[in-house]
C-alpha positions in Angstrom: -9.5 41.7 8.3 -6.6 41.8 10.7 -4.5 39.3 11.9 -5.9 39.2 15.2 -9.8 39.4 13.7 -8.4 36.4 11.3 -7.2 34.5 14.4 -10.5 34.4 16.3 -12.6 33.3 12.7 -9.9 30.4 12.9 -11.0 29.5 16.8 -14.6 29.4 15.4 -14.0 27.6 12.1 -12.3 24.8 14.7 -15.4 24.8 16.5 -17.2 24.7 13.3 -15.7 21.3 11.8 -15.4 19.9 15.7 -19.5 20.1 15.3 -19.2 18.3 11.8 -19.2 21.3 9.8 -17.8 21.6 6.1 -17.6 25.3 5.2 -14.1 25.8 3.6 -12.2 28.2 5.4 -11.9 31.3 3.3 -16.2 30.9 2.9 -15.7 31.4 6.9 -13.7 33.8 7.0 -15.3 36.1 4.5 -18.7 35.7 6.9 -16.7 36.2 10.5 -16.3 39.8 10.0 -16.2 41.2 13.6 -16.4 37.7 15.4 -14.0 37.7 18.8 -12.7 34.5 20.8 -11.1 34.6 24.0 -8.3 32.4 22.0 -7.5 34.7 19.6 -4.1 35.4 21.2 -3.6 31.9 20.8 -0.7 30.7 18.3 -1.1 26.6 18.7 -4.0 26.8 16.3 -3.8 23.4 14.7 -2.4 23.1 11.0 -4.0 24.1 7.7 -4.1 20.3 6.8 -5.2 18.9 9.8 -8.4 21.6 9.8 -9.0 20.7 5.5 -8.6 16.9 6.7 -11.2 17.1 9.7 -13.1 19.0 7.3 -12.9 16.0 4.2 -13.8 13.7 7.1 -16.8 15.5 7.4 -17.7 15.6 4.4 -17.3 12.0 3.8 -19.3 10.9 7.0 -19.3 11.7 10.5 -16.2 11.0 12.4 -16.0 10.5 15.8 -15.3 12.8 18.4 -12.3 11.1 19.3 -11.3 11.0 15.8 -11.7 14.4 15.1 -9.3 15.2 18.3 -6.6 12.7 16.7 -6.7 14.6 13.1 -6.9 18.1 14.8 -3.1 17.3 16.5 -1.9 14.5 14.0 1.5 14.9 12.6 2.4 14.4 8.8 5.0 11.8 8.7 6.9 11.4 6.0 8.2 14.2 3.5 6.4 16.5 2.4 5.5 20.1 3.7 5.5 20.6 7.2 2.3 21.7 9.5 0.9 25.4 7.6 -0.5 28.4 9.1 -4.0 29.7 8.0 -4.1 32.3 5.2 -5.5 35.0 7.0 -5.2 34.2 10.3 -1.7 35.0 10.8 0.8 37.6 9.9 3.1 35.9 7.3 6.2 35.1 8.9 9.6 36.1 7.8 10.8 32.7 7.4 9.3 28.7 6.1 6.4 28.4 4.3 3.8 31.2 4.2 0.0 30.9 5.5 -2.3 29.1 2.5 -6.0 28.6 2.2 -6.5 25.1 3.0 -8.9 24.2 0.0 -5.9 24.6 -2.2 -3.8 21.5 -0.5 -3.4 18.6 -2.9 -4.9 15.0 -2.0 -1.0 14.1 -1.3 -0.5 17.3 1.6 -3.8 15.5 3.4 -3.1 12.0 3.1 0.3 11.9 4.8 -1.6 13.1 8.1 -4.5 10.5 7.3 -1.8 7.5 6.6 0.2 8.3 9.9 -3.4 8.2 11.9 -4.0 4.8 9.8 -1.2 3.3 10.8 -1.2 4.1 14.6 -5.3 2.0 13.9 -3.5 -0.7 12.5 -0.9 -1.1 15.3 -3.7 -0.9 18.0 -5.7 -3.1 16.0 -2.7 -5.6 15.7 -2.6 -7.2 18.8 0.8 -9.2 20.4 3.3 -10.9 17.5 2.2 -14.1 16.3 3.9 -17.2 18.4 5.3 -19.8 15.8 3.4 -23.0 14.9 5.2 -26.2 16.2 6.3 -27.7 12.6 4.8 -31.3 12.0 6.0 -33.6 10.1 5.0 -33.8 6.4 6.0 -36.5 3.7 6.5 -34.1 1.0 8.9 -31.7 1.8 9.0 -28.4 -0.1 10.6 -24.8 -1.0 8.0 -22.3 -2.6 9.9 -19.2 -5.0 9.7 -17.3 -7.6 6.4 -15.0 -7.5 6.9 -13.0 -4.0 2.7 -12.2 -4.1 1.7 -16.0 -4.4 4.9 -17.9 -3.3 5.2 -16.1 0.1 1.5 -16.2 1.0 1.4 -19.8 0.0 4.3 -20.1 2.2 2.9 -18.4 4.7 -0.4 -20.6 5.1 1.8 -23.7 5.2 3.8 -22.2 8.1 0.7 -21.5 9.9 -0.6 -25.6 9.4 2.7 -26.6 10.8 4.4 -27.3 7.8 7.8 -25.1 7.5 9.9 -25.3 4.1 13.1 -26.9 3.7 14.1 -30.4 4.8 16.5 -32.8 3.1 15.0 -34.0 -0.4 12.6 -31.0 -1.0 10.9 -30.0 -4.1 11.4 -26.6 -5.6 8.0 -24.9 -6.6 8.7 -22.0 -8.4 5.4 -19.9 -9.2 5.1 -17.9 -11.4 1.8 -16.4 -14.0 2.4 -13.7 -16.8 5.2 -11.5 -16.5 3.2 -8.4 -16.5 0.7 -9.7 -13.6 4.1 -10.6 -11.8 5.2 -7.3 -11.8 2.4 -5.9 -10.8 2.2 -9.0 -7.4 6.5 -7.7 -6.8 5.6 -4.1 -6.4 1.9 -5.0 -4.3 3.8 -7.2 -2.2 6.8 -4.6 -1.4 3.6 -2.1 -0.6 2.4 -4.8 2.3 6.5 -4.9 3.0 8.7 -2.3 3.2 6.9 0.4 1.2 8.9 1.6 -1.7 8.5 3.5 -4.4 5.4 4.5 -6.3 4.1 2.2 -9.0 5.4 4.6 -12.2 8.7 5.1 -10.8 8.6 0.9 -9.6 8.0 0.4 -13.7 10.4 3.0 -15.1 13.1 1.5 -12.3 12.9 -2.2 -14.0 13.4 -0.9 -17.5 16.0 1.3 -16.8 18.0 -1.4 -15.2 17.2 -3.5 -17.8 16.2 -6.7 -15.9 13.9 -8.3 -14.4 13.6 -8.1 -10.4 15.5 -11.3 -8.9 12.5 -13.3 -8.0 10.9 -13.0 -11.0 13.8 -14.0 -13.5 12.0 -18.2 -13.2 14.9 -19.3 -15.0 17.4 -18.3 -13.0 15.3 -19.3 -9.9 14.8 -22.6 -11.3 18.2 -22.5 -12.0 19.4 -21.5 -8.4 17.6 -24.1 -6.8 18.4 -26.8 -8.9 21.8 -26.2 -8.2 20.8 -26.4 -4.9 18.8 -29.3 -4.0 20.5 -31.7 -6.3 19.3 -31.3 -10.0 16.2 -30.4 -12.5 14.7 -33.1 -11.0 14.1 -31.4 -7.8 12.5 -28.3 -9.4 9.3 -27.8 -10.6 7.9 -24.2 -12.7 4.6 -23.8 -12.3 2.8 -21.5 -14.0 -0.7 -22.6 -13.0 -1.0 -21.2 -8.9 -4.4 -23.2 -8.3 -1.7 -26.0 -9.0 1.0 -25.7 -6.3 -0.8 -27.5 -3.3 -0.8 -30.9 -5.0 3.4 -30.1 -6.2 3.9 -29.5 -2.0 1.7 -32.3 -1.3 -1.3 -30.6 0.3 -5.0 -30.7 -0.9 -5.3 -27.1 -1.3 -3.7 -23.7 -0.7 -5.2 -20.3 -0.9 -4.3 -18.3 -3.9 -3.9 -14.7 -3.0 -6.1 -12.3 -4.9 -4.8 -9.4 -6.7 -5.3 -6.1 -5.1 -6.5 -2.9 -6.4 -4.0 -0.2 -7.3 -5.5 2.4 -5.2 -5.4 0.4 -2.7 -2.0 -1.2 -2.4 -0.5 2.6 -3.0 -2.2 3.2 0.1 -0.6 0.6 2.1 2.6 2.0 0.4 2.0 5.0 2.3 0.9 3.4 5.3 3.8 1.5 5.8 6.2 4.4 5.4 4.3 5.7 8.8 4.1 2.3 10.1 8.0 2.1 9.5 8.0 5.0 12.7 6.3 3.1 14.6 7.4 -0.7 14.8 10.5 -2.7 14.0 10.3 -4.4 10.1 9.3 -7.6 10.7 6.2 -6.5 12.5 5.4 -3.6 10.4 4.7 -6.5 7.4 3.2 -8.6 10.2 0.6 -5.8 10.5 0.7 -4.9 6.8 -0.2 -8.3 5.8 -2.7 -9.3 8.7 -4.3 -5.9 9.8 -4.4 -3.7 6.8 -4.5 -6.3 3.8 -7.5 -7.6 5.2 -9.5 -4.4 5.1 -8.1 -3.9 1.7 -8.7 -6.7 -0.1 -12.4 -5.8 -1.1 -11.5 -2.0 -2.5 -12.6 -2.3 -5.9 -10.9 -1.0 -8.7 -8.8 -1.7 -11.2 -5.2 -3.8 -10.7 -1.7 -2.2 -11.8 -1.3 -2.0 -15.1 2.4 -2.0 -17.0 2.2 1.3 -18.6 2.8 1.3 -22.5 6.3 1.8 -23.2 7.9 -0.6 -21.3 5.3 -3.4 -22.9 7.5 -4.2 -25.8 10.8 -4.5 -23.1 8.5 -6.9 -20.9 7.3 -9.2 -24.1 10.9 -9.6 -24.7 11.8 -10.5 -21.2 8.9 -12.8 -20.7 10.3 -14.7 -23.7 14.0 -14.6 -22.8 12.4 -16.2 -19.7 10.6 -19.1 -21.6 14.1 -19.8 -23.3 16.1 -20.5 -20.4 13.2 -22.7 -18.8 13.2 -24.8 -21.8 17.5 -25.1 -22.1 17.1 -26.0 -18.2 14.9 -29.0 -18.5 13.0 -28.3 -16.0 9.4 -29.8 -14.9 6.4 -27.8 -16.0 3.5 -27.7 -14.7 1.3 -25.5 -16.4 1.5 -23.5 -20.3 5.0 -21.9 -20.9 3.1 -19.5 -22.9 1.4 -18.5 -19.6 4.1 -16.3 -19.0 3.5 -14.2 -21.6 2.2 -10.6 -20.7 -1.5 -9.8 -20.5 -2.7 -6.4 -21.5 -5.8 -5.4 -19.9 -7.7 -2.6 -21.9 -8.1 0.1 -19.3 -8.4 3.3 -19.9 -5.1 5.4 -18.2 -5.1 7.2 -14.9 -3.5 10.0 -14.0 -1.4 11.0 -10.7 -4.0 13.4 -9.5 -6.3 11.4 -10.2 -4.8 8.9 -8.1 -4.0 10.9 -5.7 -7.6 11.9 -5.2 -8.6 7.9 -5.1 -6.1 7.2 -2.1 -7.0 10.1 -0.2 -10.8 9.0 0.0 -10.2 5.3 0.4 -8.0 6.6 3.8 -10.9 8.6 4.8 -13.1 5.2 4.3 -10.7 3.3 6.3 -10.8 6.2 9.3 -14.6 6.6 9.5 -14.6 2.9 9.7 -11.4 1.1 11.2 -13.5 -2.1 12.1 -14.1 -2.8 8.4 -13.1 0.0 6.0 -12.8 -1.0 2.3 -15.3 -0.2 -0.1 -15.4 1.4 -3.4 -11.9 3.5 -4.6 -13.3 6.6 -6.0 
């Protein structure tokens, strides 16, 4: 088949998946022998992974029109391979990538078009900044540290009630649970942040450092604030989270629940796009109160420290122990809880993951009321 024959299969194929069809494209192709379009001279066909997304979509549910439009000119944000012609429906070029068949694009090529469509959802969904709470006055008066997963979102629903850190005289909760969990709640919590780096290369990074990320070192924490607010005295480690309100002097704070792997890479993702979009402080405004949300319900299983850096992490966790016991400082809690826990879960691959992440992003743009569901 030509290139001009190829071009108006294309125009029909788009009409195809704008109906809610799912033929792959070379299927198509194969069965348009002698079709014509009056587009056919037409070069703006949309991209090879915008057509394979709108086709995944359909495949998944039934997207809206309007949704179907937004796919069909999407960008991919990010890095990555640029928009690709259809294999077959243009004469190769002389120059950049050449035409593919769009069943061949990895879960990756798709998902950075679905991520940059989540997070323009998540912006509209987001509605003006947050004004501040007027702070009220509080006997106890606090600073919260250590874990950035608990300790901020604790912080967080304090600020909310009024009740701002700091003051003079505060108590220094550092929080903290096993070291391997805490790894796991640094790199979620940069995911609903800034982004960052995958969770393999977020792992390997530690080790080959060869310390512990700042806020997760409690001793040298503890250490900082005690130097800080006056003494041991004003510090306290706790190692039990469902134990912090009564150390800050409320009657109870939410502990944040752990969030599936699956889906905290895909915030990772999202907030890369969301980066393009909004200034940093409101890109984790809509992170943490937009997408977590819809999130939080994915099941699936948590990270998980992969094997060879266990032994490094045992060490660390113990190294840690040592200088919260040669500090003095107030625990509240088991010092043994920071010990790692290994859960026994069988390992996943990248593509496998990769595969997970794309269809929880097609969940979340089928539905953007609720989204969430299983991670398969």
């Amino acid at each position: 088949m030509n290139a001009s024959a190829g071009t108006a299969a294309a125009w029909t194929w788009v009409d195809h998946l704008r109906a809610g069809g799912t033929t792959p494209w070379v299927a198509w192709l194969e069965s348009a022998s002698g079709v014509s379009d009056p587009r056919q001279g037409d070069r703006l066909l949309p991209g090879a992974q915008q057509l394979e997304l709108v086709r995944r979509l359909n495949d998944a549910g039934t997207p809206s029109p309007e949704l179907v439009e937004r796919v069909l000119v999407a960008s991919a944000p990010g890095r990555g391979r640029q928009d690709l012609e259809l294999l077959g429906a243009v004469e190769p070029l002389a120059f950049g990538p050449p035409p593919i068949d769009p069943a061949t694009l990895g879960a990756d090529d798709l998902a950075r078009v679905a991520v940059g469509l989540i997070a323009e959802d998540v912006v509209g969904a987001g509605g003006p900044p947050r004004e501040p709470v007027r702070a009220r006055r509080w006997r106890t008066r606090y600073r919260l540290a250590g874990d950035p997963w608990l300790a901020d979102s604790m912080r967080a629903e304090l600020v909310s009630e009024g009740r701002p850190p700091g003051g003079r005289g505060a108590l220094a909760a550092v929080v903290g649970t096993d070291l391997a969990t805490m790894v796991a709640h640094d790199w979620t919590a940069r995911c609903f942040t800034e982004g960052g780096v995958d969770w393999a290369s977020f792992c390997t990074g530690i080790r080959r450092r060869g310390r512990l990320p700042r806020r997760l070192d409690l001793a040298r924490t503890a250490e900082r604030w005690a130097t800080e607010l006056g003494g041991p005295a004003q510090v306290r480690v706790v190692l039990d989270p469902s134990r912090v309100a009564k150390v800050v002097g409320v009657r109870r704070l939410h502990v944040l629940p752990d969030v599936a792997v699956d889906a905290a890479e895909l915030a990772r993702r999202t907030a890369g796009a969301l980066g393009l979009l909004v200034t940093p402080p409101r890109r984790t405004e809509l992170l943490r109160g937009v997408l977590l949300p819809r999130l939080a319900a994915v099941h699936g299983p948590r990270p998980v420290v992969p094997e060879a850096h266990r032994d490094w992490l045992e060490e660390q966790a113990r190294l840690v122990q040592r200088g919260i016991r040669s500090g003095d400082y107030p625990v509240v809690g088991d010092l043994d809880a920071l010990l790692p826990r290994w859960p026994d879960l069988p390992a996943v691959d990248e593509a496998q993951r990769s595969d997970s992440v794309l269809s929880l992003a097609l969940s979340l743009l089928l539905d953007p009321a609720t989204g969430g569901g299983d991670a398969r």
